[in-house]
C-alpha positions in Angstrom: -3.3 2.8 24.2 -5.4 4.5 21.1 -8.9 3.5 21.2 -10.0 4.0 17.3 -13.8 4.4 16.9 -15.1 4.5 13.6 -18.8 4.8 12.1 -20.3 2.1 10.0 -20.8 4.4 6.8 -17.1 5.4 7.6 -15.9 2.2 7.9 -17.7 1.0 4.4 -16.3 5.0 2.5 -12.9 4.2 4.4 -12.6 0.3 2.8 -14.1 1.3 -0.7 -11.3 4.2 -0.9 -8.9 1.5 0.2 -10.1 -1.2 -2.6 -10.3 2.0 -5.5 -6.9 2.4 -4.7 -5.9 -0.9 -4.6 -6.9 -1.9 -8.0 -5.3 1.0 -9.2 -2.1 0.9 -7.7 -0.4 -1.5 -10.0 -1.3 0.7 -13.2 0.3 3.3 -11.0 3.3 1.8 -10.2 4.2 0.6 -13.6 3.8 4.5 -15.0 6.4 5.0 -12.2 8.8 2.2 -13.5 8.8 3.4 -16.4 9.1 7.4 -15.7 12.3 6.1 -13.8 13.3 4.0 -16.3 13.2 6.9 -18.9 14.8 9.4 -16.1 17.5 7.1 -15.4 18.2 6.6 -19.9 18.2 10.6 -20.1 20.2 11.2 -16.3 23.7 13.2 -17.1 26.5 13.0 -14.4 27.1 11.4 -11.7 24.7 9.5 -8.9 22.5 7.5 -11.6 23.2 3.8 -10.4 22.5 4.6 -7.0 19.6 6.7 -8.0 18.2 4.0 -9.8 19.0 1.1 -7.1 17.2 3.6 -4.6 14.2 4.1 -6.7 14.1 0.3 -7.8 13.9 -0.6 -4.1 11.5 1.4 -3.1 9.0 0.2 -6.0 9.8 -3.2 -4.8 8.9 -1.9 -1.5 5.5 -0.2 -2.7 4.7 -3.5 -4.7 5.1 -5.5 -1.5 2.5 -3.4 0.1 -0.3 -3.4 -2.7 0.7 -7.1 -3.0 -0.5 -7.1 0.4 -3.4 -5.2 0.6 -4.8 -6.9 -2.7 -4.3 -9.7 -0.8 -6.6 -8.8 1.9 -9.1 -7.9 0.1 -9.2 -11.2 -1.9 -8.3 -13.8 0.6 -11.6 -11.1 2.5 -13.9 -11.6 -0.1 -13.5 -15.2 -0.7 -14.6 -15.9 3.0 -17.5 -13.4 2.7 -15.7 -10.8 4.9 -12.7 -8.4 5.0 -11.1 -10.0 8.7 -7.6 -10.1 6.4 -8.1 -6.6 6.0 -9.1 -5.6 9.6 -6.0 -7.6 11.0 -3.6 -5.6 8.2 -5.6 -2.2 9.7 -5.3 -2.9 13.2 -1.6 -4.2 13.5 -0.5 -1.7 11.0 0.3 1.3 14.0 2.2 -1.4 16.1 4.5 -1.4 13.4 5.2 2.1 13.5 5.5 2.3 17.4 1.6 3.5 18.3 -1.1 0.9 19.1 -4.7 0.8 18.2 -7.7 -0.7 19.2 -11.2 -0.9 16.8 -14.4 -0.2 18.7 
């Protein structure tokens, strides 16, 4: 098992880089829709639907995750802490096979 320790000041850079981002994700995303969107209007030959099914999903993938995070950091804030947040942080390597431990 991964023991993760991590500095106060890094801890408080680490979630204000996090929240940045999160705010401006969505601004993101939607200048991605719509660069797709015009890609998939100008795209010659063949592949387009699936290209465009592909990229759809993963957008609907990337909202779900800064649906999530925003989330976090809401539901954090309106209890006077971030322990959404730290649950999302901590669980997220068991989803990809690791583990990790805060310290």
């Amino acid at each position: 098992m991964t023991t993760l320790h991590l500095l106060p000041e890094t801890g408080r850079q680490t979630a204000s880089t996090l929240k940045q981002n999160s705010i401006a994700m969505p601004d993101e995303i939607q200048s991605l829709r719509h660069t797709v969107q015009s890609l998939k209007m100008s795209w010659q030959g063949g592949g387009q639907g699936e290209f465009a099914a592909q990229a759809n999903s993963l957008l609907s993938k990337l909202q779900n995750q800064v649906d999530t995070l925003q989330f976090c950091w809401t539901s954090g804030a309106r209890h006077g802490n971030q322990s959404l947040l730290h649950k999302q942080i901590v669980s997220a390597p068991n989803r990809w096979g690791g583990s990790s431990t805060a310290a």
